[in-house]
mmCIF file of the C-alpha atoms, coordinates in Angstrom:
data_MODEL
# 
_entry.id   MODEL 
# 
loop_
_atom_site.group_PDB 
_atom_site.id 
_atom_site.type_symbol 
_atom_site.label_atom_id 
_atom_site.label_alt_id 
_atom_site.label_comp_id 
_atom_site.label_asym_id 
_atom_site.label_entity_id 
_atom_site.label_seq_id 
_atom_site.pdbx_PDB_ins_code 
_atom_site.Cartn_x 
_atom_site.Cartn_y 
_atom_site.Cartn_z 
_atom_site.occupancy 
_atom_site.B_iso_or_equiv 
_atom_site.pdbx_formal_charge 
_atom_site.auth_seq_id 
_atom_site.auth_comp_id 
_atom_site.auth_asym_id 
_atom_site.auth_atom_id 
_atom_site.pdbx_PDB_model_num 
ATOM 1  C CA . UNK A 1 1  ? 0.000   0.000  0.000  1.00 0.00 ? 1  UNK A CA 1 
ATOM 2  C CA . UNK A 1 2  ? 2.989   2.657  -0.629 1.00 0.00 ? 2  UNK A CA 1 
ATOM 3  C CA . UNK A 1 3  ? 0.447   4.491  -2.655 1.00 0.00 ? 3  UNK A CA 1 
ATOM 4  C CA . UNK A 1 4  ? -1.785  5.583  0.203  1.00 0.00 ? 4  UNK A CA 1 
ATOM 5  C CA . UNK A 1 5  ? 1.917   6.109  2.331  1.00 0.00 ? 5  UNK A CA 1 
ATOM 6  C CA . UNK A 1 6  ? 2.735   8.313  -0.764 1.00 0.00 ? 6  UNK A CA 1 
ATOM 7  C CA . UNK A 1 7  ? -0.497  10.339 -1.130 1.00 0.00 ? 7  UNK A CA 1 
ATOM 8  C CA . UNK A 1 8  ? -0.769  11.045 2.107  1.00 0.00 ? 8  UNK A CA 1 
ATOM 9  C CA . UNK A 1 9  ? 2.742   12.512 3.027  1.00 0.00 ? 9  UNK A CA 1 
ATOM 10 C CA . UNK A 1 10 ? 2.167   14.563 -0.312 1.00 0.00 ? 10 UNK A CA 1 
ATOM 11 C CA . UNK A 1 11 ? -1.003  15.750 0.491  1.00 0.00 ? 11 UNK A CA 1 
ATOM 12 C CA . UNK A 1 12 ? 0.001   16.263 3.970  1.00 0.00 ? 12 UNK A CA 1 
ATOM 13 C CA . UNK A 1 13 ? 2.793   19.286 2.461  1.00 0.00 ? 13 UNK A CA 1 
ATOM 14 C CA . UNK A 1 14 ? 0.695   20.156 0.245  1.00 0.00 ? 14 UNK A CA 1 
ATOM 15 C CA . UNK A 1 15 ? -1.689  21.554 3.216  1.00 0.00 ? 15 UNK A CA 1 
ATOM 16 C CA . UNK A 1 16 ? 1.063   22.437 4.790  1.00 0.00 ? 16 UNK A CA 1 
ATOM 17 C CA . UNK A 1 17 ? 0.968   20.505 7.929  1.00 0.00 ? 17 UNK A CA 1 
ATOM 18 C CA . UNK A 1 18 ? 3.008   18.263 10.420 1.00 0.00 ? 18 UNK A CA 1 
ATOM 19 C CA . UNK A 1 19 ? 2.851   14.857 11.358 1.00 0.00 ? 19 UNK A CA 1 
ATOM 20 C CA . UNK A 1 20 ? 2.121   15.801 15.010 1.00 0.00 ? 20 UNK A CA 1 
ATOM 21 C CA . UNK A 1 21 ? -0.951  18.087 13.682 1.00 0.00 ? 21 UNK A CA 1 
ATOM 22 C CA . UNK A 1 22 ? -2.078  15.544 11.555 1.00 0.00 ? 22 UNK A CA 1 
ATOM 23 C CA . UNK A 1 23 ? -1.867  12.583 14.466 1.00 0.00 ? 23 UNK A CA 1 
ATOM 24 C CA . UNK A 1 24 ? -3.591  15.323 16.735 1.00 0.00 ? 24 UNK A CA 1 
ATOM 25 C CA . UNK A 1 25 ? -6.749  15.490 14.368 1.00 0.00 ? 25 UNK A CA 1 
ATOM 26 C CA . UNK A 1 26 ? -6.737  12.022 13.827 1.00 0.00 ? 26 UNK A CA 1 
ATOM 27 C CA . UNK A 1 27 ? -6.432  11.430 18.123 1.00 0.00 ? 27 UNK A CA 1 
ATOM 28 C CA . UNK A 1 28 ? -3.856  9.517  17.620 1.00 0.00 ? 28 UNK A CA 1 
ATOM 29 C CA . UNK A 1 29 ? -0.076  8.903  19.073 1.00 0.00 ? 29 UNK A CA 1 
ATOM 30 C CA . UNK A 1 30 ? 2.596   10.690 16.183 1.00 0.00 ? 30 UNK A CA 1 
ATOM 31 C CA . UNK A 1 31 ? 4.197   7.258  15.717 1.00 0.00 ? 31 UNK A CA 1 
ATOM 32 C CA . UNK A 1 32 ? 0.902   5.662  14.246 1.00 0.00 ? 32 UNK A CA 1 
ATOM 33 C CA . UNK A 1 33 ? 0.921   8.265  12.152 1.00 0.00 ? 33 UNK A CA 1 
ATOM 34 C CA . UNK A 1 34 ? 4.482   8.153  10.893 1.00 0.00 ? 34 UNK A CA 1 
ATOM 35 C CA . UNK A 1 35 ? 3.876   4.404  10.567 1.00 0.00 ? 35 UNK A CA 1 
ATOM 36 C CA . UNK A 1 36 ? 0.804   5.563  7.934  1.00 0.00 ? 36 UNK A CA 1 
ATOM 37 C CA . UNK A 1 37 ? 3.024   7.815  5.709  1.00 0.00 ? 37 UNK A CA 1 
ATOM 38 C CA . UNK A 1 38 ? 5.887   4.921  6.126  1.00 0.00 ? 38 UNK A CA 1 
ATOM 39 C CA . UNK A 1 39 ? 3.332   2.527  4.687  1.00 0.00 ? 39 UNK A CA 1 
ATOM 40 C CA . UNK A 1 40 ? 3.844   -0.244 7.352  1.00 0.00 ? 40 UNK A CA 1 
ATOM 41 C CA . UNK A 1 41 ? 0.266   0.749  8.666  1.00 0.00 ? 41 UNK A CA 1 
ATOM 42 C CA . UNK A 1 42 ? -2.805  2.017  7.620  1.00 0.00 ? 42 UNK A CA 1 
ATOM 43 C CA . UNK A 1 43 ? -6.169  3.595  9.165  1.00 0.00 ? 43 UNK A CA 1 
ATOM 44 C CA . UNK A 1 44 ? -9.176  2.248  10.040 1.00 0.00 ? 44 UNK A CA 1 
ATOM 45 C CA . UNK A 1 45 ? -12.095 2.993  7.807  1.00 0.00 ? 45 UNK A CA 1 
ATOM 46 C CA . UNK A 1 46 ? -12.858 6.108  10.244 1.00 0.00 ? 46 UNK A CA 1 
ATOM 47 C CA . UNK A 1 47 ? -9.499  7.315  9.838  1.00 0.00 ? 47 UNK A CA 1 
ATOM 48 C CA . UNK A 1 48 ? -9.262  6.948  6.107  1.00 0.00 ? 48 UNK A CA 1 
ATOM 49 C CA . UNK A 1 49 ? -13.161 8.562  5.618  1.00 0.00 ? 49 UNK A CA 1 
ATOM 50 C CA . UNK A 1 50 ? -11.127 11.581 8.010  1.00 0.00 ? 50 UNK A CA 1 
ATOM 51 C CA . UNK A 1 51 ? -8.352  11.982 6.155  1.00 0.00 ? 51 UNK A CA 1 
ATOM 52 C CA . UNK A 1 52 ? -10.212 12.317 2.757  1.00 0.00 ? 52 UNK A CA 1 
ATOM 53 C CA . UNK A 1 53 ? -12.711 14.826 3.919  1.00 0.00 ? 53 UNK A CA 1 
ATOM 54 C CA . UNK A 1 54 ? -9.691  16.912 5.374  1.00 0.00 ? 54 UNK A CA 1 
ATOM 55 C CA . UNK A 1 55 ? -7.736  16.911 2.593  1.00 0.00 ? 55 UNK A CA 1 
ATOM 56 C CA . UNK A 1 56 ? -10.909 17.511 -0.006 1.00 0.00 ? 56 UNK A CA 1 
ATOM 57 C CA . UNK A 1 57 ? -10.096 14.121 -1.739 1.00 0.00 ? 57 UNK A CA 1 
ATOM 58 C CA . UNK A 1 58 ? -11.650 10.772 -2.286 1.00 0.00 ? 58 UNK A CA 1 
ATOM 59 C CA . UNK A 1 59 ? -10.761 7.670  -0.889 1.00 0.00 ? 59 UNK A CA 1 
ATOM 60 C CA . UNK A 1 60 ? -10.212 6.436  -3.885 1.00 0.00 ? 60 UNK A CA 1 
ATOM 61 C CA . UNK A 1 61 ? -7.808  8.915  -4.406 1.00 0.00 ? 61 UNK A CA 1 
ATOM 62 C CA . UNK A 1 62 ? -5.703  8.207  -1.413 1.00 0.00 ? 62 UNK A CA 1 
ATOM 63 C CA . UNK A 1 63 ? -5.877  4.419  -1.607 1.00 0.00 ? 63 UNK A CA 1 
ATOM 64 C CA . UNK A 1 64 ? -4.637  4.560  -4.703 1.00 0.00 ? 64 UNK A CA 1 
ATOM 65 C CA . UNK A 1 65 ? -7.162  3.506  -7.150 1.00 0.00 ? 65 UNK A CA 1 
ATOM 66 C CA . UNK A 1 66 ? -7.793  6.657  -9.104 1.00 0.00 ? 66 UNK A CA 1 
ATOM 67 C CA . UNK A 1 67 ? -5.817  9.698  -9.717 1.00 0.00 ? 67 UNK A CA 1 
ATOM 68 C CA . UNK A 1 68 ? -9.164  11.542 -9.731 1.00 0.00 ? 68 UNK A CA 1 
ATOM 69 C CA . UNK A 1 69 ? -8.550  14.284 -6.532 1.00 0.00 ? 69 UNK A CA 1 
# 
């Protein structure tokens, strides 16, 4: 799944924000989160939902299977 690790670190600049900010909104601890952009983890299907309405995408988009923002 390095897609999703690659979409969301670029989407994550993009904003700009930080890891920390971006663990904080998902109420989680920073190293989850850095284990999401490192693509050894991923969220659950709240977290994922979260991340796409924050960053105005579709979870499509940041799993991957489109390139359709």
């Amino acid at each position: 799944m390095i897609k999703f690790a690659e979409r969301l670190q670029e989407l994550r600049k993009e904003k700009p924000a930080t890891q920390q900010a971006m663990a904080d909104f998902l109420k989680i601890k920073l190293r989850s989160y850095q284990h999401y952009e490192g693509g050894d983890r991923r969220p659950d299907y709240e977290g994922l939902v979260a991340l796409a309405d924050y960053f105005g995408v579709t979870t499509d988009y940041l799993l991957g299977r489109t390139d359709v923002r």
